[in-house]
C-alpha positions as CSV (number, residue, x, y, z in Angstrom):
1,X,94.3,120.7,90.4
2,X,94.8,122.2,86.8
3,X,92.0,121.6,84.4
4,X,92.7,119.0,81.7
5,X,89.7,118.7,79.4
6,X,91.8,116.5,76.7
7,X,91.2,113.7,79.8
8,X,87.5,114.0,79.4
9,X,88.2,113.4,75.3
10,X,89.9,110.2,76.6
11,X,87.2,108.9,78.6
12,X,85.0,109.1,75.4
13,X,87.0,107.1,73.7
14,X,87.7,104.8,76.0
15,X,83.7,104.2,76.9
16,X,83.5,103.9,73.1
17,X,86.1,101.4,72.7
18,X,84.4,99.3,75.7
19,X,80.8,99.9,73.5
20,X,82.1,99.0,70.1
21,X,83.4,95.4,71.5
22,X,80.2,94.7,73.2
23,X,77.8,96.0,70.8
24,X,79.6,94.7,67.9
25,X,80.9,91.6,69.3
26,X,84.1,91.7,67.5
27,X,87.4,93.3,67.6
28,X,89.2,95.5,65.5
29,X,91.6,94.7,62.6
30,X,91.0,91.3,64.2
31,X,93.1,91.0,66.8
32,X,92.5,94.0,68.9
33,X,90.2,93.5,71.3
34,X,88.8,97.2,72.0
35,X,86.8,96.3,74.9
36,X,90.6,95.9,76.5
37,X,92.0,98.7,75.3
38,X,89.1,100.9,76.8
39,X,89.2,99.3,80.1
40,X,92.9,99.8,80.7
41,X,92.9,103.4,79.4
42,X,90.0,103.4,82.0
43,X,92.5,102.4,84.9
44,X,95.7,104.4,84.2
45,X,93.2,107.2,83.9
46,X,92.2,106.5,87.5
47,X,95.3,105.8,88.7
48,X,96.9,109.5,87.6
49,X,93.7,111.4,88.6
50,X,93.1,110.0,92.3
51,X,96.8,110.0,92.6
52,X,96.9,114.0,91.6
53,X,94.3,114.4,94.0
54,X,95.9,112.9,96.9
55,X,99.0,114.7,96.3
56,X,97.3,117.8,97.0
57,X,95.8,115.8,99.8
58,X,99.3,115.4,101.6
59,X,100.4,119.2,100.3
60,X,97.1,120.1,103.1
61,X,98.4,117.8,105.5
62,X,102.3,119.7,105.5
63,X,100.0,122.6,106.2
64,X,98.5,121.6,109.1
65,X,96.0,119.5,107.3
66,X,95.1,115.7,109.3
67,X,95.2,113.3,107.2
68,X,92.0,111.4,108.2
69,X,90.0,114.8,107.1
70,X,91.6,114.3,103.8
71,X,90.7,110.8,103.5
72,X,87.2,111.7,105.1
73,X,86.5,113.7,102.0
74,X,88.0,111.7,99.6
75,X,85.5,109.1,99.9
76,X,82.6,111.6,101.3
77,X,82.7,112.5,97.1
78,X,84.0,109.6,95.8
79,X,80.6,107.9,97.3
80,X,78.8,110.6,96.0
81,X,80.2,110.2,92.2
82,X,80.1,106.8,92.4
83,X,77.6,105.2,94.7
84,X,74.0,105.8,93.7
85,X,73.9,106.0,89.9
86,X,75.9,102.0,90.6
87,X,73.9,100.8,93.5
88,X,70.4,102.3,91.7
89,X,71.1,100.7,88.6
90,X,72.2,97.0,90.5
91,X,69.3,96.8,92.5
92,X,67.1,98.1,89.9
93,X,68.2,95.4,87.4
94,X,67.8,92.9,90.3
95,X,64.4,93.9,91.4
96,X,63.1,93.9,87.5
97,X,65.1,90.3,86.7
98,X,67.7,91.3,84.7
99,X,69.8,88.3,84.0
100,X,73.1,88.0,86.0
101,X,72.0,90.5,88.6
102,X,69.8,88.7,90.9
103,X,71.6,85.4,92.2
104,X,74.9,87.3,92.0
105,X,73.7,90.3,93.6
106,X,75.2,90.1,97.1
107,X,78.7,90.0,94.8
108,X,77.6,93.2,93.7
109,X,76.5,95.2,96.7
110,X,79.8,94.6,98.3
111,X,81.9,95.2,94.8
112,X,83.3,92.0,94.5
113,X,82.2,90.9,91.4
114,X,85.5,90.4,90.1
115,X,85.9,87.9,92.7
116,X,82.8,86.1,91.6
117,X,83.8,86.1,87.9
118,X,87.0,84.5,88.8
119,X,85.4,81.7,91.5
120,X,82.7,80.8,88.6
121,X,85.2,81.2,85.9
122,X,82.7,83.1,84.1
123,X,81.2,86.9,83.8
124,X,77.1,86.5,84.8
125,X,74.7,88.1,81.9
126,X,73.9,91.7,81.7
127,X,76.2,92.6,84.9
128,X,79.4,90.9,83.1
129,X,81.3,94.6,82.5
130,X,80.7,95.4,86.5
131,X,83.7,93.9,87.2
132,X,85.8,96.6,86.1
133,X,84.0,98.8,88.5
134,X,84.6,96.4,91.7
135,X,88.2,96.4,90.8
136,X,88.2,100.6,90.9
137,X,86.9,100.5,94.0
138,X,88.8,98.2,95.6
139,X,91.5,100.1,94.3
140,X,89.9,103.2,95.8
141,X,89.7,101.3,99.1
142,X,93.2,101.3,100.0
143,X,95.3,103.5,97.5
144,X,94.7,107.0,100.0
145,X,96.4,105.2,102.7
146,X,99.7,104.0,101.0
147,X,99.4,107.9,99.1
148,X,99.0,110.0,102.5
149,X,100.7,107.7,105.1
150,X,103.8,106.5,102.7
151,X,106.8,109.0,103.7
152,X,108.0,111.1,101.4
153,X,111.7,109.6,100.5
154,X,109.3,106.3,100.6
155,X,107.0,107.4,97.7
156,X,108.4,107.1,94.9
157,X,109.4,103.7,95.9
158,X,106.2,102.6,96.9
159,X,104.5,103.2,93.3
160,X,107.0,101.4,92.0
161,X,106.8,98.3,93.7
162,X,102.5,98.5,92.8
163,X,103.2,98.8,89.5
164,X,105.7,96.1,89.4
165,X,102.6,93.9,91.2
166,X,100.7,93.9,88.3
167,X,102.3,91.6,86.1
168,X,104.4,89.6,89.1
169,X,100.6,88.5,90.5
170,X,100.0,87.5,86.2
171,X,102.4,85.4,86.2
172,X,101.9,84.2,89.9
173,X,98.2,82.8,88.6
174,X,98.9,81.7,85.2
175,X,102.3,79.4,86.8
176,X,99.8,77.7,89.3
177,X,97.2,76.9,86.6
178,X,94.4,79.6,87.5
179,X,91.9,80.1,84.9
180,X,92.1,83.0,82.6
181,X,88.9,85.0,84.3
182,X,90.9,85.5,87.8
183,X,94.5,86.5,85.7
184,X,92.3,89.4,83.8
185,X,89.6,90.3,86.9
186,X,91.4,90.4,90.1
187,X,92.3,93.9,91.1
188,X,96.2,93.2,91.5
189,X,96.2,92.3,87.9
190,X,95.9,95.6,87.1
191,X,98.1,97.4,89.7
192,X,100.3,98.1,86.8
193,X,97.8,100.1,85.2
194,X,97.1,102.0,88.6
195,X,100.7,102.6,89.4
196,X,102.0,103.5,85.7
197,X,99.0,106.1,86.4
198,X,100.3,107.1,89.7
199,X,103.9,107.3,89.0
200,X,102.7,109.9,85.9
201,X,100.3,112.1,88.8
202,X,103.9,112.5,90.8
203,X,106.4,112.9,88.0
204,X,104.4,116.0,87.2
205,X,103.6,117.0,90.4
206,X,107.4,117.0,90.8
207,X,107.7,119.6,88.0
208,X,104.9,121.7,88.8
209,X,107.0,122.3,92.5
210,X,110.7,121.9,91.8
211,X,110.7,122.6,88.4
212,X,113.1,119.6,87.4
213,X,111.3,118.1,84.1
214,X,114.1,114.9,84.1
215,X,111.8,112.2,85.8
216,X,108.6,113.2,83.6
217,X,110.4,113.2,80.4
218,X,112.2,109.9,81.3
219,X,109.6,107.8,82.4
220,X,107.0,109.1,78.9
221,X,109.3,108.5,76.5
222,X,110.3,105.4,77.7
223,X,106.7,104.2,78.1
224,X,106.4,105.1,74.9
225,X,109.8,103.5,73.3
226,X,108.7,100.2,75.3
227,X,105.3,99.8,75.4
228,X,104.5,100.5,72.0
229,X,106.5,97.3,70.3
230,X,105.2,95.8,73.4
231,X,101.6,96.3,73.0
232,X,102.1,95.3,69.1
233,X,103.6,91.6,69.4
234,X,101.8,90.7,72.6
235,X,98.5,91.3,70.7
236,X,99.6,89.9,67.6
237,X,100.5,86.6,69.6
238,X,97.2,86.2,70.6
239,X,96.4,85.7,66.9
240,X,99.0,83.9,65.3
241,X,100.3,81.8,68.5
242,X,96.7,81.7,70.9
243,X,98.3,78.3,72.3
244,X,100.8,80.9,73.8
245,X,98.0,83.1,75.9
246,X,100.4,83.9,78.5
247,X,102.9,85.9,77.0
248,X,98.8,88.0,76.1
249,X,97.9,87.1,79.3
250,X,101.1,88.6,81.2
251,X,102.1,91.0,79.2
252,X,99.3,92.8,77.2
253,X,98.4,95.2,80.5
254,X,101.6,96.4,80.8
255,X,102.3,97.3,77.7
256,X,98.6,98.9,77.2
257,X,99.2,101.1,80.4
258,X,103.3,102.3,79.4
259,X,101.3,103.5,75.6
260,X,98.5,105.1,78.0
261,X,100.8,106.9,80.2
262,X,102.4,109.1,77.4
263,X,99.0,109.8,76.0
264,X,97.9,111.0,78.9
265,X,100.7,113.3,79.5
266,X,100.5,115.0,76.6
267,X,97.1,115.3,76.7
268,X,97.2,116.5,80.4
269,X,99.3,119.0,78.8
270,X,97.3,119.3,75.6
271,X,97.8,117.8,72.5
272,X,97.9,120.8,69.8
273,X,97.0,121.3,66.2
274,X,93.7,119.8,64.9
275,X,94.3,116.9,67.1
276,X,93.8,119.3,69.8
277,X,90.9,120.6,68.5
278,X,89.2,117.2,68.3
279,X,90.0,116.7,71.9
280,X,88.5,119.3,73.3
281,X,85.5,119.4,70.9
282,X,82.4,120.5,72.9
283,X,80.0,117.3,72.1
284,X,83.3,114.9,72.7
285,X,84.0,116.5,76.3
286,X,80.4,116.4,76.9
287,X,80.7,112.0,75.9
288,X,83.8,111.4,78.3
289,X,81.9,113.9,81.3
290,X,78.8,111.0,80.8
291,X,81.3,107.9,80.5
292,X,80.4,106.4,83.9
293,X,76.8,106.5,82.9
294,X,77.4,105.3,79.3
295,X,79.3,102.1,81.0
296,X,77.1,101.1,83.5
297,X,73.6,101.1,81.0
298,X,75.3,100.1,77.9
299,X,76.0,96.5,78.5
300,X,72.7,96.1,80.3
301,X,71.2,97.2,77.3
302,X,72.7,95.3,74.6
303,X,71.6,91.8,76.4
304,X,69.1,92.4,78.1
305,X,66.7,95.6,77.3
306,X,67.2,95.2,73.7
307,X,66.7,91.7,73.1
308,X,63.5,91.8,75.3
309,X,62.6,94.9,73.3
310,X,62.7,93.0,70.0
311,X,60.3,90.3,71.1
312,X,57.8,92.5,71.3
313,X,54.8,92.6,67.9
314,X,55.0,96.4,68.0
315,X,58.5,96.5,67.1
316,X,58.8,93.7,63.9
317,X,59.9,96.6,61.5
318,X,62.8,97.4,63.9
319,X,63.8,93.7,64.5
320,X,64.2,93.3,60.6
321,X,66.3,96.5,60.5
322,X,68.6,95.4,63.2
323,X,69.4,92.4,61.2
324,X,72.0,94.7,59.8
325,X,74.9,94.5,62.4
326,X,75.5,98.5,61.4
327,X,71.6,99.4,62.3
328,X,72.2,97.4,65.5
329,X,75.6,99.1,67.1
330,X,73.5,102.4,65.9
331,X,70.2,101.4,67.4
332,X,72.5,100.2,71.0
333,X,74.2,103.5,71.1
334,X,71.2,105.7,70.7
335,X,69.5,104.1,73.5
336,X,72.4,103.7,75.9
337,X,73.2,107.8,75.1
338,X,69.6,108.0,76.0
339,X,69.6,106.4,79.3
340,X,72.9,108.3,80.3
341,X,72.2,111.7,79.3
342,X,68.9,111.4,81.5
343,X,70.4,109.9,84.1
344,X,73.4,112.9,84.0
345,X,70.5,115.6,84.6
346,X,68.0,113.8,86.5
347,X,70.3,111.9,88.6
348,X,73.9,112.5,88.8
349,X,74.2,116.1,88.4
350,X,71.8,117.2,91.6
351,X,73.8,114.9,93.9
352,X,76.9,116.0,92.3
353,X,76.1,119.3,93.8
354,X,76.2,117.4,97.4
355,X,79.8,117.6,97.0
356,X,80.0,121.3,98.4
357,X,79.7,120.1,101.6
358,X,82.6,118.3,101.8
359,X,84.8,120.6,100.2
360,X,89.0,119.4,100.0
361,X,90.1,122.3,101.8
362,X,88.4,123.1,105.5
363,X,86.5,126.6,104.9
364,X,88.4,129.7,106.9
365,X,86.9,130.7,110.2
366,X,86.3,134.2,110.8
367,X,86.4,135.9,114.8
């Protein structure tokens, strides 16, 4: 697969999107609620970069490739990326009493959280943002099948019709009265953001082999043309008409992912200019390369480690400077970058390197 590094630039901002919400407790230009936008840049993201990948996946298998080899290694790294920087840091918090991780910690083991938070109706203290991450891997869970099993004339098709789950299953839930929580947490609520994603990974993988640009430029500039009025009235109802949450509620997603598709198509092919530079600005690659860190400590540490930090004597000088809401957002971010760039070096980099033994592609055998 091509590099991209104006993807990693995204990441940044969306993990700084999710930060700002949480550490600020507000939303921008008062009704934007960044900690949204982040989280469904977050998914199209996923859905166009594991899609790309298991489009190569079923290039190897017309090769002479099996399939379950290809889906062997796609979770063989997938665990490796993912698994013990999230399972060290949830039974960590759980062994040290962190609120919200204990009780509900069973929920988290098996990544259903989302599935808690809708049950309870509520997220569960310093573990509240973990739902995101239950509903990427669930997606991760059965997305290589319908990719590497679908047939080809079937494929297209079959995106599609995920994409088109997303906001069907919204309005599913919000007609039969379920709360709010299990319309924004449930993984299919967010199969739109997934498929828009994935329906991007094989518009381009259609140009990169035939050629034919028409399907790529079609479906960006109309995600753009649509989602963009879209995204603008659907959060501006949720300020002037909140009585009217489920035209948010329904239709917010959708029109978040069709915006997020043509941004990351052009930067997948690289946003010029100074924009360009911005994106692929050394310290702002570095940011999106220690998102997944930056997500998993930051909420954790705005209410749990810094509050409990504050009450001790030794730190009365800092408690009166983070009275000022800027000093606090500044004081959050420096220890969350903290915690993540140690845990990228001391942690996540050396079992990165565990992912040369299950390389995509079988090494050749020599006689």
């Amino acid at each position: 697969m091509p590099k991209m590094p104006q993807l990693d630039a995204l990441r940044a901002f969306a993990v700084f999107a999710v930060m700002y919400q949480h550490f600020t407790s507000s939303s921008w230009l008062w009704f934007v609620p960044t900690g949204r936008i982040g989280v469904q840049l977050f998914f199209v993201l996923s859905g166009f970069l594991i899609t790309a990948i298991l489009l190569l996946a079923r290039d190897r298998v017309t090769r002479g490739e099996t399939r379950l080899f290809e889906i062997r290694q796609f979770y063989a790294r997938r665990f490796l990326r993912i698994f013990p920087l999230y399972y060290g840091v949830v039974i960590g918090a759980a062994i040290v009493g962190i609120p919200g991780f204990r009780e509900p910690l069973p929920w988290h083991l098996a990544y259903v959280t989302n599935v808690q938070n809708a049950i309870t109706g509520d997220f569960a203290g310093a573990s509240a943002h973990l739902w995101t991450l239950s509903v990427e891997e669930q997606f991760y869970f059965f997305w290589p099948w319908i990719i590497l099993f679908t047939p080809k004339q079937w494929l297209l098709f079959a995106i599609c019709a995920v994409a088109a789950a997303g906001p069907l299953f919204r309005s599913a839930l919000m007609i039969c009265g379920y709360s709010n929580m299990a319309v924004y947490t449930l993984t299919p609520s967010s199969l739109d953001a997934f498929g828009l994603g994935a329906l991007l990974a094989l518009a381009r993988e259609r140009t990169a082999v035939t050629g034919d640009d028409r399907l790529r430029r079609g479906i960006t500039t109309s995600a753009l043309a649509i989602g963009t009025p879209a995204a603008l009235l659907t959060f501006w109802s949720l300020t002037w008409h909140p009585g009217h949450y489920w035209v948010f509620g329904i239709w917010a997603n959708l029109a978040l992912s069709l915006v997020f598709v043509w941004v990351i198509d052009r930067a997948a092919n690289g946003f010029p200019g100074r924009l360009g530079r911005v994106l692929t600005w050394r310290p702002l690659l570095f940011v999106g390369k220690i998102s997944y860190g930056l997500y998993i400590f930051h909420f954790i540490i705005a209410t749990a480690v810094f509050n409990r930090v504050l009450k001790w004597p030794m730190f009365e000088g800092l408690k009166a400077a983070t009275r000022l809401p800027g000093m606090t957002f500044l004081t959050l971010c420096a220890m969350t970058f903290s915690a993540a760039i140690l845990s990228w070096f001391l942690y996540e980099q050396p079992l990165l390197k565990l992912k040369r033994f299950f390389p995509y592609s079988r090494p050749s055998r020599r006689n």
